[in-house]
C-alpha positions in Angstrom: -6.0 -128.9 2.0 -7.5 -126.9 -0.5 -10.0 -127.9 -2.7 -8.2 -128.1 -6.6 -10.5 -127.8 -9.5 -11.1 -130.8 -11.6 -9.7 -130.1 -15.6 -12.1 -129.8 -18.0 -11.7 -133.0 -19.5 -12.8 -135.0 -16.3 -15.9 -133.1 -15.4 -18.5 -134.5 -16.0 -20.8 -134.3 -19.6 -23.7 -132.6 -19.4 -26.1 -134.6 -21.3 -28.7 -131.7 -21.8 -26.3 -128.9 -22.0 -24.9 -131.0 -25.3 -28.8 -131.9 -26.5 -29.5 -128.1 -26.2 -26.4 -127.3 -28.0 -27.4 -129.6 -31.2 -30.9 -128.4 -31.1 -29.9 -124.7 -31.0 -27.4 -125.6 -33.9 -29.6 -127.2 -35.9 -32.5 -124.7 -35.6 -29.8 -122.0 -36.9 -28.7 -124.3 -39.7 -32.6 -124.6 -40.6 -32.9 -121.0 -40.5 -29.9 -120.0 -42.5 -31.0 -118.9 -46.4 -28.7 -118.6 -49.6 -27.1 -115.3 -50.4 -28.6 -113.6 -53.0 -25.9 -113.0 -56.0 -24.5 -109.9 -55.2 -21.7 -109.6 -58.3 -23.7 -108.3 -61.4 -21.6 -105.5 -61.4 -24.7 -103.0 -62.2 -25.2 -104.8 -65.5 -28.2 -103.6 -67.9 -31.3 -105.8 -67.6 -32.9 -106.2 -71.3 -36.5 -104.8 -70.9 -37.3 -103.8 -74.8 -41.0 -104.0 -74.1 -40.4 -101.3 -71.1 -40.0 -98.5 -74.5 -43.1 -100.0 -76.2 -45.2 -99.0 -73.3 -43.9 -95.7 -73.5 -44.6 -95.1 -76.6 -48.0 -96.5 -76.3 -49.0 -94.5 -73.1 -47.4 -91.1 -74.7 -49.5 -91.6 -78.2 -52.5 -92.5 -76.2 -52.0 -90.0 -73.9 -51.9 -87.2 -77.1 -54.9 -89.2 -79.1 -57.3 -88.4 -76.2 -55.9 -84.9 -75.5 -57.0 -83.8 -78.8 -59.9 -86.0 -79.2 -61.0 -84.2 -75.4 -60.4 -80.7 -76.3 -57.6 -80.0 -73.5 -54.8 -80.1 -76.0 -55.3 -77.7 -79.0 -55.5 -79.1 -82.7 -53.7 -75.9 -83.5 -50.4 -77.0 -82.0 -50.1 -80.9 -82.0 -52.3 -82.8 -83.9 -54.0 -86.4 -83.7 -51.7 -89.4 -83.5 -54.2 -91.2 -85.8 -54.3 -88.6 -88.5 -50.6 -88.5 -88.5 -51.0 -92.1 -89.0 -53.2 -91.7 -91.9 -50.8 -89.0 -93.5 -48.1 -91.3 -93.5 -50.2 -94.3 -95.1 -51.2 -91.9 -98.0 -47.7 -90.6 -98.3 -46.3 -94.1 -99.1 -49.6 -95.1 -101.1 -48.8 -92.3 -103.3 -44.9 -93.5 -103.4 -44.0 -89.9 -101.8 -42.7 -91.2 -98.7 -39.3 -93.5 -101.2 -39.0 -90.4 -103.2 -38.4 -88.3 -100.1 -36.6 -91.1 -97.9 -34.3 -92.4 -100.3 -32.3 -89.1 -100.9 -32.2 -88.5 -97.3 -30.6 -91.5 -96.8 -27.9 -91.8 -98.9 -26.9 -88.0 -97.8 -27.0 -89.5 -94.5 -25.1 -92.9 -95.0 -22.6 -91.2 -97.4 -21.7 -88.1 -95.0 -21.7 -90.1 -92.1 -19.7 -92.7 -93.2 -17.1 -90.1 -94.4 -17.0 -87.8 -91.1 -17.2 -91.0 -88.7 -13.8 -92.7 -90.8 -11.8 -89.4 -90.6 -13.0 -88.8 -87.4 -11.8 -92.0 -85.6 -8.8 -92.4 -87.6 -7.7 -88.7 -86.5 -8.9 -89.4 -82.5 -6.9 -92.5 -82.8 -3.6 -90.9 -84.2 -4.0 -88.3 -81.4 -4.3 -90.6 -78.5 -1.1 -92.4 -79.8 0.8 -90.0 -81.2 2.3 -86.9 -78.9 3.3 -84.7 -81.5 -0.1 -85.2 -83.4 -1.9 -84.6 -80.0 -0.1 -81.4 -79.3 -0.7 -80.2 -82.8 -4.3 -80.8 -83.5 -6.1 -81.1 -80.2 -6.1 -77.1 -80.1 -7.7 -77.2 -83.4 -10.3 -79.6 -82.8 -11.0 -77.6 -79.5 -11.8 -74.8 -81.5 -13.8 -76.0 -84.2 -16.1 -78.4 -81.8 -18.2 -75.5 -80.6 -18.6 -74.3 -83.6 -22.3 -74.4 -84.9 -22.3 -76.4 -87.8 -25.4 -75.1 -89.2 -24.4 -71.3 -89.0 -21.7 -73.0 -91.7 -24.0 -74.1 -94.1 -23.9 -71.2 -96.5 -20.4 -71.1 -96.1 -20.3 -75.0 -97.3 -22.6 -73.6 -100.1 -20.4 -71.1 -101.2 -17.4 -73.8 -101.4 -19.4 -77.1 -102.8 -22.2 -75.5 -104.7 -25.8 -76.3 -103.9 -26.1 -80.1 -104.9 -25.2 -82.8 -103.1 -21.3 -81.9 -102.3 -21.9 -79.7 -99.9 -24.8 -81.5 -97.9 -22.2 -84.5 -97.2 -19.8 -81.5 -96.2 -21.7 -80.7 -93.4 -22.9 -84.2 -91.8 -19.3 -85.0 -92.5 -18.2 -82.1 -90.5 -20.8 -82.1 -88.1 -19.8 -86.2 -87.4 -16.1 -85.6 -87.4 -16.0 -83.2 -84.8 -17.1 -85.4 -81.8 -16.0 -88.6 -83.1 -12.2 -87.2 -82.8 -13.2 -86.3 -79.2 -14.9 -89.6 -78.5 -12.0 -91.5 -79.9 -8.9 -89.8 -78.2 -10.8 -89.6 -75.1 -11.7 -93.5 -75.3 -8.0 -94.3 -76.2 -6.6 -92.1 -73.1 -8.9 -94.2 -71.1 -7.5 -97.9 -71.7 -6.0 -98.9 -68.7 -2.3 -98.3 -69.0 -1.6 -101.6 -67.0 -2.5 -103.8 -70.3 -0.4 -101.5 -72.0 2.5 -102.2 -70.2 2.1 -105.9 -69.9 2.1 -106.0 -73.4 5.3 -104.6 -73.8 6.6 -106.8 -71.1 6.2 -109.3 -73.2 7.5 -108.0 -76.5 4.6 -107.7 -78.3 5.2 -105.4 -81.2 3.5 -101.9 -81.2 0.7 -102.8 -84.0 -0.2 -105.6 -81.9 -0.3 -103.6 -79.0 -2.8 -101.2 -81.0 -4.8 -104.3 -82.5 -5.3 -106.4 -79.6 -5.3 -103.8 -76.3 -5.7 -99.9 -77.4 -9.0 -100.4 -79.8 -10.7 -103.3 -77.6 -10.4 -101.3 -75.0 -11.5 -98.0 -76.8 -14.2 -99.5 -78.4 -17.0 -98.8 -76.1 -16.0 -95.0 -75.8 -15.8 -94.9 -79.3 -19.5 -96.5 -80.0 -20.9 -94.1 -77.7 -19.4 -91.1 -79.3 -21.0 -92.5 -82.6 -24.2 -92.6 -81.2 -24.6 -88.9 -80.3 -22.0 -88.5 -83.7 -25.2 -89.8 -85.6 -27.9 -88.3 -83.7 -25.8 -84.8 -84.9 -26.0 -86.3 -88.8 -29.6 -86.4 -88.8 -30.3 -82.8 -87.4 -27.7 -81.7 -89.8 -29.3 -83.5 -92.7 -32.9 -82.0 -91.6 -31.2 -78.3 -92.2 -29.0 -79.0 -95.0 -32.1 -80.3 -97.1 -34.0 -77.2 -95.8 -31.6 -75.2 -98.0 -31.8 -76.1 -102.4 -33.5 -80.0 -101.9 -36.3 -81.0 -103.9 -36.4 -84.1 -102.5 -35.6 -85.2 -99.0 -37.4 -85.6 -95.3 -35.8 -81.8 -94.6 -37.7 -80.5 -97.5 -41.0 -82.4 -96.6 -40.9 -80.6 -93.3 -40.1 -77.5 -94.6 -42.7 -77.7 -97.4 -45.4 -79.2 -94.6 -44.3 -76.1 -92.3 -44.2 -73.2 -95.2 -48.1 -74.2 -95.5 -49.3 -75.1 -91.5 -49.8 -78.8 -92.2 -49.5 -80.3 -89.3 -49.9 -83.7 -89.8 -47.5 -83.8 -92.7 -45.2 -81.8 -90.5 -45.6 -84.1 -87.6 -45.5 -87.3 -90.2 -41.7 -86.1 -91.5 -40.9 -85.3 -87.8 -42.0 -89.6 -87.1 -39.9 -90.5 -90.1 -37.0 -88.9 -88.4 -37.2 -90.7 -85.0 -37.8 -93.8 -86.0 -34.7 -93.5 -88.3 -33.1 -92.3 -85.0 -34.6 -95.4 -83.3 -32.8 -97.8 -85.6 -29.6 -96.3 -85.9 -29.6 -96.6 -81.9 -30.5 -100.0 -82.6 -27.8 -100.7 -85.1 -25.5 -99.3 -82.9 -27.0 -101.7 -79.9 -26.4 -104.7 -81.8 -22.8 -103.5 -82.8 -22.0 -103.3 -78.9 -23.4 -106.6 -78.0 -21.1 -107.7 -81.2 -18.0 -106.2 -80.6 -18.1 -106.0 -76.7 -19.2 -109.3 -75.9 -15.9 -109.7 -73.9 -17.0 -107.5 -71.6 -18.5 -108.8 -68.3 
């Protein structure tokens, strides 16, 4: 007869077959290591220390330059006598006389160009008849150079202040409309739509879906909105200011001061540093939703 093979369950158990079996399992089980978290999403690692050492490396860099000889007094000079400049300028109460103007020109025009600006982007992102009517006209305006219109803001507002907030209002409106339609064409439709699925009204839609989920587009066109105001606000007080950080520079430039040219140039970026900031802790603020 032939031989039939025996079923699996009655052969025989292999007693080190098994013992090698638990010991190769338990070796992989001791090897085995946690996944790393691989879900951040490529979210921004706070490092404020990282532009600290930037700025320390850069000045450092220039102070020994010109202390060495291998960059030219002539064209930038010392960090440390800049420094110096700008301690006798606020000794000497200089530096509020010159700052304060500056900054209500800024603030005021700003605040006027960056209001019309995103209430005009958001009417054009809802509205289609607005959209079809003024997108054309924003298109042509936005390349506009808004300093090749100062003396026509001149002729219009007079030299004082009028016509200074005239063109950082203009010079802000222009990209916060684009920032702000943009942002608003860029909610995700699907929220939309679930909203009205269930009945919400169309304020509530706006409210509570459309500006959340604008708001970040609409921060970031502020940023490089203001960054606009403050080179705007450098040429307008070029032109009939007695008083501002524009007419420092130009004064400082008219005469080859460097350090008091460099000094007004400082003043600038820093006030460019914290309105970056400002705008920072907005975001963190009003996007805190955001994962």
């Amino acid at each position: 007869m032939p031989e039939t093979s025996k079923p699996e369950s009655l052969k025989p158990w292999n007693s080190t077959s098994g013992e090698s079996k638990q010991a190769s399992g338990s070796s992989l089980a001791s090897k085995q290591q946690p996944v790393p978290f691989r879900g951040g999403g490529f979210a921004p690692v706070s490092r404020p220390w990282m532009g600290f050492v930037v700025f320390f490396v850069l000045i450092a860099f220039l102070e020994a330059g010109t202390r060495i000889g291998f960059i030219s007094a002539l064209t930038i000079p010392k960090p440390s006598d800049v420094l110096n400049t700008f301690f006798e300028l606020y000794s000497s109460g200089l530096l509020w006389m010159h700052l304060v103007p500056s900054l209500m020109r800024f603030v005021i025009g700003a605040a006027i160009g960056t209001l019309l600006g995103v209430s005009l982007g958001i009417a054009i992102g809802l509205f289609s008849y607005v959209r079809a009517g003024l997108v054309p006209l924003i298109a042509a305006l936005f390349p506009v150079p808004k300093i090749a219109l100062l003396p026509l803001f001149v002729i219009w507002f007079g030299i004082d202040e009028a016509s200074k907030y005239a063109l950082i209002a203009f010079g802000t409106f222009t990209p916060m409309v684009v920032a702000t339609y943009g942002a608003v064409d860029n909610v995700d439709r699907g929220l939309i739509r679930m909203g009205q699925s269930f009945n919400l009204a169309w304020f509530s839609i706006v409210r509570k879906i459309v500006l959340p989920g604008a708001m970040a587009g609409i921060l970031s066109g502020l940023r490089i909105a203001l960054a606009i105001a403050i080179i705007l606000l450098v040429a307008a007080e070029m032109l009939g200011a007695e008083y501002g950080i524009g007419a420092y520079i130009l004064q400082a430039g008219s005469l080859y001061d460097l350090e008091r040219l460099f000094t007004g140039v400082a003043i600038l970026s820093i006030l460019g540093v914290l309105v970056n900031s400002a705008i920072g802790l907005i975001e963190k603020r009003v996007l805190r939703w955001r994962v």
